[in-house]
C-alpha positions in Angstrom: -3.3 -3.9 16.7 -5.4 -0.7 16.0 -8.1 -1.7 17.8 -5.9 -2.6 21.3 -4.1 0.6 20.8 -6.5 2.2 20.9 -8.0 0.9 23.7 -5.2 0.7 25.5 -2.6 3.2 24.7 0.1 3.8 22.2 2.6 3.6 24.8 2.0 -0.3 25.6 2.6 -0.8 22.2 5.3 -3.6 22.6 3.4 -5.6 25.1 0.2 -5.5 22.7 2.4 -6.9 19.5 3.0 -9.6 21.8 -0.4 -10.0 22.7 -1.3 -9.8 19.1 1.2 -12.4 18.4 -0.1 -14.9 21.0 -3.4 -15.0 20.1 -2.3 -15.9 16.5 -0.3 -18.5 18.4 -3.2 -19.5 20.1 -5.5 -20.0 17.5 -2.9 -22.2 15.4 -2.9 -24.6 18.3 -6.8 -24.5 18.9 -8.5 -23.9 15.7 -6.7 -27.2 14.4 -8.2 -29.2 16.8 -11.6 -27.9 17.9 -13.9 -25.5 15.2 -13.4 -22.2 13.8 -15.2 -19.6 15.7 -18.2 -18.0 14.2 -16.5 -15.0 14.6 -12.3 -15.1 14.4 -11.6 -12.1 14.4 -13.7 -11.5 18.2 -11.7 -14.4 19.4 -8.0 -12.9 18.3 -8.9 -9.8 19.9 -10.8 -11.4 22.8 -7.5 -13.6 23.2 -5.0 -10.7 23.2 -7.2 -8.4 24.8 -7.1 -11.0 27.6 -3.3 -11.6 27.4 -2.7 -8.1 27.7 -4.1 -7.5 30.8 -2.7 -10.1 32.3 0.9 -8.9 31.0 -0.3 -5.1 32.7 -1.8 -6.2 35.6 1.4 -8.2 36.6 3.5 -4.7 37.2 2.1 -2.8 39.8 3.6 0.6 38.1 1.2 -0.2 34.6 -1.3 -1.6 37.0 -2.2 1.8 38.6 -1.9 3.6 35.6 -3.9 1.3 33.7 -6.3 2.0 36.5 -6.1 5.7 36.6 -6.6 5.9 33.8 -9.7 3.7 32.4 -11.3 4.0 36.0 -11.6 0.2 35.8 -10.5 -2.5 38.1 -9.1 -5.4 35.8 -11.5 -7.9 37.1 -14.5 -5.6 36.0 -12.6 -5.8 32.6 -12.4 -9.0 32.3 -15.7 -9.8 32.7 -16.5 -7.7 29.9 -19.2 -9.5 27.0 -17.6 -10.9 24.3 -16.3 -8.5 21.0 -18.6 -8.6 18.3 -16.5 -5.4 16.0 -18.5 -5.5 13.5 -17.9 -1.8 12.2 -15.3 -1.1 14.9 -12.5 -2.6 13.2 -12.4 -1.0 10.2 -12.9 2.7 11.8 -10.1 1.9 14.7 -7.9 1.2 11.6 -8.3 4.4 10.0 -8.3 6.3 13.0 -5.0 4.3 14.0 -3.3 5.6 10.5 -4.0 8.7 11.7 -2.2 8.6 14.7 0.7 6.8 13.8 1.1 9.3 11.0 2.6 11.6 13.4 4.8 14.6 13.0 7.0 13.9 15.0 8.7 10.9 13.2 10.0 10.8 9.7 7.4 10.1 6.7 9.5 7.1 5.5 9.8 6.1 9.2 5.9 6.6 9.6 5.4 4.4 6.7 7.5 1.8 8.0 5.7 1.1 11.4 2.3 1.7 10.1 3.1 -0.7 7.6 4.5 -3.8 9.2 2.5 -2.8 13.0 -0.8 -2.0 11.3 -1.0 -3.2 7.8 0.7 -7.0 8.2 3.7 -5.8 5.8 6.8 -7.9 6.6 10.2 -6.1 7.0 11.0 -8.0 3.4 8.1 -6.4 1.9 8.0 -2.8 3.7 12.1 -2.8 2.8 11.0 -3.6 -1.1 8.0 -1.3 -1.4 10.2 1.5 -0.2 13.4 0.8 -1.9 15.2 0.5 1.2 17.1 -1.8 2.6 15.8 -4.4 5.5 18.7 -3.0 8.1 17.5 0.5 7.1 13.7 -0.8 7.3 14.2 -2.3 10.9 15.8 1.2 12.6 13.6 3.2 10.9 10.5 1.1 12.8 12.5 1.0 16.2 12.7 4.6 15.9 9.4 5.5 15.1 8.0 2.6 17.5 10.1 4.3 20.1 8.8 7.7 19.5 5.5 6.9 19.3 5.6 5.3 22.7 6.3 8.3 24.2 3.0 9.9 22.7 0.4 10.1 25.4 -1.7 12.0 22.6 -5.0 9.9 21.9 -6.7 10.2 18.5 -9.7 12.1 19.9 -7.9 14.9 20.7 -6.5 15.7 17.7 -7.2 19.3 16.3 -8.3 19.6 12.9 -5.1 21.0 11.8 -3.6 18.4 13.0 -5.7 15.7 11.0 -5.1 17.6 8.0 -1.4 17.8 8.1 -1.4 14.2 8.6 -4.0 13.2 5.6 -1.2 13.2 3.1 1.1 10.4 5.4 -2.7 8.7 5.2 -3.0 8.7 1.4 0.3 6.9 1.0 0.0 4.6 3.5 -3.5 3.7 1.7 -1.8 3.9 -1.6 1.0 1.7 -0.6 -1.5 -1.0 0.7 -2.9 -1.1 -2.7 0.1 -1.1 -4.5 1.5 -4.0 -2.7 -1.8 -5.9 -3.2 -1.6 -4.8 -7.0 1.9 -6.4 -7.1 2.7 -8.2 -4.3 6.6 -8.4 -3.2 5.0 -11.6 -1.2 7.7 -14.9 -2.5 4.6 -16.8 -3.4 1.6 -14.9 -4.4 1.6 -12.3 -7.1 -1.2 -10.4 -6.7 -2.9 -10.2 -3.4 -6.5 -9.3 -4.0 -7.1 -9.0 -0.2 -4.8 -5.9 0.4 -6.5 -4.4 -2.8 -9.8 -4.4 -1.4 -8.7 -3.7 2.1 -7.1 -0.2 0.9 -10.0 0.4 -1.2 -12.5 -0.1 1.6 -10.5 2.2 3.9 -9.9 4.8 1.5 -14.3 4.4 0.6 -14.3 5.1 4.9 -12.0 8.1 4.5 -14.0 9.7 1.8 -17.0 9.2 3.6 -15.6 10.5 7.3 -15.5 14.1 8.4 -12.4 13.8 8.7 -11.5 12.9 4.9 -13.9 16.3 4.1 -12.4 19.1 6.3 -11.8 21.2 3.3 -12.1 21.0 -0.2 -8.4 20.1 -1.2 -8.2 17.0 0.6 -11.7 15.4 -0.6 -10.9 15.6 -3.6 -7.0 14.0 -3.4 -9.2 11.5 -1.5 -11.8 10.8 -4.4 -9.2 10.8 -6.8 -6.7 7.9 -4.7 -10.0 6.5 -4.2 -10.7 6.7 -8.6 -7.3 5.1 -9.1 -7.5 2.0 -7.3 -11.1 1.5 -8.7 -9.9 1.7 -12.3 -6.7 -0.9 -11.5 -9.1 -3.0 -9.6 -11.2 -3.2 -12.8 -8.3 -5.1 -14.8 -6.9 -8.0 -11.5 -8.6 -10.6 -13.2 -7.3 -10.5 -16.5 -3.5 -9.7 -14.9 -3.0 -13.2 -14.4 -3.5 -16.3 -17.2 -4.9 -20.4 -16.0 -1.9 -20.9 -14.3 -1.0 -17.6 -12.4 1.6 -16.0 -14.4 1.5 -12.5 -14.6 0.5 -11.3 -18.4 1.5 -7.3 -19.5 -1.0 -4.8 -20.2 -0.7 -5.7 -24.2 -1.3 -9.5 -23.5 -4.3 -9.2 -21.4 -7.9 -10.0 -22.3 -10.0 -6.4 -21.9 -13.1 -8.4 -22.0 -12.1 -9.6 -18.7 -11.8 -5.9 -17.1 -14.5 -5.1 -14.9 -16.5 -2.1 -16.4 -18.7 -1.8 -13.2 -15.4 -1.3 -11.4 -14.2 1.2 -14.8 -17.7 3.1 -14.3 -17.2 3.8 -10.1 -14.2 4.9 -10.8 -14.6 7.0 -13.7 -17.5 8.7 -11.1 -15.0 9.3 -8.3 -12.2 10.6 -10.1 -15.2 13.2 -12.1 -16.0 14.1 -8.7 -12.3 14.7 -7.5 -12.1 17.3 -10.6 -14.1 19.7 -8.4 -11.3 21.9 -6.7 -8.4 23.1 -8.7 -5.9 21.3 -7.0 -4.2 18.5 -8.5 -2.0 15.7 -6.6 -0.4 12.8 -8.1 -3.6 10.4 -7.4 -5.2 12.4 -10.0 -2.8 12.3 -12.6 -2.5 8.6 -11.9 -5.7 7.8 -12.4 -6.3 9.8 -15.4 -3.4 7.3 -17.2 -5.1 4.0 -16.0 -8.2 6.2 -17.3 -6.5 6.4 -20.7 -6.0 2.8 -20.6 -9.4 1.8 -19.1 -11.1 3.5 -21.8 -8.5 2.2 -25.0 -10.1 -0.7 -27.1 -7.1 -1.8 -28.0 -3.2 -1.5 -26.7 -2.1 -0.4 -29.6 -5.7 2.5 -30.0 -3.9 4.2 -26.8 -3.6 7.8 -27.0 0.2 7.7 -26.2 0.6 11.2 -26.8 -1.7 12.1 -23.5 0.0 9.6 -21.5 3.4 11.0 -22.5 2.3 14.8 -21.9 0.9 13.3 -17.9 3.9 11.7 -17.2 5.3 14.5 -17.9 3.1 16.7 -15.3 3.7 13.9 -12.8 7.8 14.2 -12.7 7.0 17.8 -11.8 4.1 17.3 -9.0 5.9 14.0 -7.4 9.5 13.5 -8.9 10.4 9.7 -9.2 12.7 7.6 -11.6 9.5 5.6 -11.8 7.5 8.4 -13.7 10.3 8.9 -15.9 10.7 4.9 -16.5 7.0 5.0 -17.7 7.8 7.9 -19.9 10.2 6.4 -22.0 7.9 3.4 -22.3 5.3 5.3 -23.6 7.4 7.6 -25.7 8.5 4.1 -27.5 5.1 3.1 -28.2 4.2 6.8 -29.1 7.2 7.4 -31.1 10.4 4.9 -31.4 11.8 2.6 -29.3 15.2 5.0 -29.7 13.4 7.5 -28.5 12.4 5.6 -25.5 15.7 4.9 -24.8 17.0 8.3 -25.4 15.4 9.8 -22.7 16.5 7.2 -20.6 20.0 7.4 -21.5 19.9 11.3 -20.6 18.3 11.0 -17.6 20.3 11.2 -14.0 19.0 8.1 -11.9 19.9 7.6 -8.7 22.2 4.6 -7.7 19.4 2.8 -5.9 16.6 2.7 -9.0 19.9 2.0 -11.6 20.1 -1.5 -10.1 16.3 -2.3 -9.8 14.6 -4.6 -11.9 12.8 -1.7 -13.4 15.4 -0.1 -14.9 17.1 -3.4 -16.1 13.7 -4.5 -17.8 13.0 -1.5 -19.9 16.8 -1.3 -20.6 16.5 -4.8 -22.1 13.2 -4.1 -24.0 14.1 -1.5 -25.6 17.4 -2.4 -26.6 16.5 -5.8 -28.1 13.4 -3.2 -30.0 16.5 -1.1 -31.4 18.0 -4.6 -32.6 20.5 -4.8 -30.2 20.2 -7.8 -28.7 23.9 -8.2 -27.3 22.9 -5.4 -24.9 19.3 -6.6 -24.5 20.6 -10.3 -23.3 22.9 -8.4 -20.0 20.3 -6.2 -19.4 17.6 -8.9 -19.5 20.0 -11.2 -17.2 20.3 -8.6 -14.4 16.3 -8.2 -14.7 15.7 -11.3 -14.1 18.5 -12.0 -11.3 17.3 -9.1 -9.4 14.1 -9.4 -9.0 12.1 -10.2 -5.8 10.2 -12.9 -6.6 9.8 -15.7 -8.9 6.5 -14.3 -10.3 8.1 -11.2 -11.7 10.5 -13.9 -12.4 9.1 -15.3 -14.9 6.9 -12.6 -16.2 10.3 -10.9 -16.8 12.2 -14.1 -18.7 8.4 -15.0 -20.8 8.9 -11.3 -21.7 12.4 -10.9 -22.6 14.1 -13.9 -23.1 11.3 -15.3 -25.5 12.3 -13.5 -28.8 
């Protein structure tokens, strides 16, 4: 996708997510009976690429501006060497969050196309990530589809103001890959290691491009994202027991985290320390820090986790921080006075009937020996969440008392 628009144009953008899909179609129906290619992904794009000029070629109107403006007749096109990408995909990626981080459109509708059009994300799994709903997920990408469409604005031409005001859009959408790979809202696989390293690859480009170092403030947000997925990276492997069920934070084994993995990014989020602004990617980052750097669960320093949840409900306000307050506030404390704060706390609708909320209600309430309470609670936990991992994570958690 990022590499056709691109190419191509923003405002073909419906004909090239049916290239896109064809030449998966295609290579269902002719990897199964001949060999792989050596290289797949040159034969997707080389498919859709091919496909797509076809489609434009076949109305005159797209034909001449197609023409006008690549100075190419289609038949020189076509007979173009075969893709070899190499390099190319990753940087039309990154240049392609860039420009469909535009503001002109809605963050949350930003995040929605760039998402599912540029990132793989299903509706399901954009709609769940968001805390939206599916109906709400599918008109925020027509709109933003729509809008972008009319963009004739390429990616080179961007001013440097205008890459900077769009670097923050890039951050979440990088942060949002990751998290989804972290803990995957996919039916059937919990953790998807592949989205993990694809945000932390892209985020590594990012730091690395001119554009991730026009000034000071946005390195080191950049460093610091880039610190936080290295230091929850460390831990994947120990996230998961022999058969692939998804084990807490106190039941995993921290021989199995990855120091190397602890060590880079320990030296990125150092290096993100070196302007005085802070952004939510460092606070972030300094918790899993806490926890990287903890021999034990229990040998946490609580207090400093509490005190940078704390700081984080003022920098980005979310139910979420709060929700991770009160959990550490329980371990730091009482499980009361986990529960107090979430008892005094005003929650909007939408997180009130997550599984978050339902899970943490139930902990703490069978911890207080209340175990009436702990039971519903634990029963609407487990009905609503998303997938059977979480599941079961959820019931081996609460129901086994």
């Amino acid at each position: 996708m990022a590499l056709l628009v691109r190419r191509m144009g923003i405002q073909n953008i419906d004909v090239i997510e049916d290239a896109v899909q064809w030449s998966m179609e295609q290579a269902l129906e002719s990897w199964s009976k001949n060999n792989i290619p050596d290289n797949p992904p040159a034969w997707l794009y080389q498919v859709a690429y091919r496909y797509l000029l076809s489609e434009i070629s076949s109305n005159q109107r797209k034909k001449a501006l197609l023409v006008q403006k690549f100075s190419l007749q289609t038949e020189q096109i076509m007979d173009q060497p075969e893709v070899t990408l190499s390099g190319e995909m990753s940087d039309s990626l990154l240049h392609m969050l860039f420009l469909t981080c535009n503001d002109a459109i809605p963050l949350e509708s930003q995040l929605v196309f760039t998402l599912k059009s540029l990132c793989g994300f299903s509706i399901r799994e954009v709609a769940l990530r968001l805390f939206i709903s599916e109906a709400n997920t599918y008109k925020r990408f027509n709109r933003a589809r729509q809008t972008l469409k009319k963009q004739s604005l390429e990616l080179d031409k961007l001013s440097d103001a205008d890459r900077l005001n769009r670097l923050p859009s890039v951050h979440r959408v990088l942060y949002l890959i990751f998290t989804e790979g972290y803990l995957s809202s996919h039916e059937d696989i919990a953790i998807r290691k592949d989205l993990c390293e694809e945000a932390i690859r892209l985020t590594l480009l990012l730091v690395e491009s001119a554009i991730g170092n026009l000034d000071e403030s946005n390195a080191v947000n950049s460093h610091a994202l880039l610190a936080l997925m290295y230091l929850h990276s460390a831990r994947l492997d120990a996230r998961q027991d022999g058969f692939d069920t998804l084990l807490l934070l106190e039941q995993q084994n921290r021989n199995q985290w990855d120091q190397n993995k602890i060590a880079q990014g320990l030296v990125f989020l150092e290096k993100s320390t070196k302007s005085k602004n802070i952004s939510r990617y460092h606070i972030e980052a300094g918790i899993v820090a806490e926890h990287c750097l903890s021999k034990s669960f229990e040998e946490t320093p609580w207090g400093r986790v509490i005190k940078s949840y704390e700081l984080l409900e003022k920098i980005a306000p979310s139910p979420m921080h709060l929700l991770n307050r009160a959990i550490a506030t329980a371990e730091h404390k009482t499980p009361k006075a986990g529960l107090d704060i979430l008892k005094s706390a005003d929650i909007p609708q939408w997180f009130s009937r997550s599984y978050h909320w339902y899970a943490v209600l139930a902990d703490l309430h069978f911890r207080c020996g209340e175990p009436t309470l702990g039971q519903g609670y634990a029963n609407q936990a487990i009905d609503s969440a998303p997938t059977k991992n979480i599941q079961n994570l959820l019931s081996k958690r609460l129901l086994n008392r």
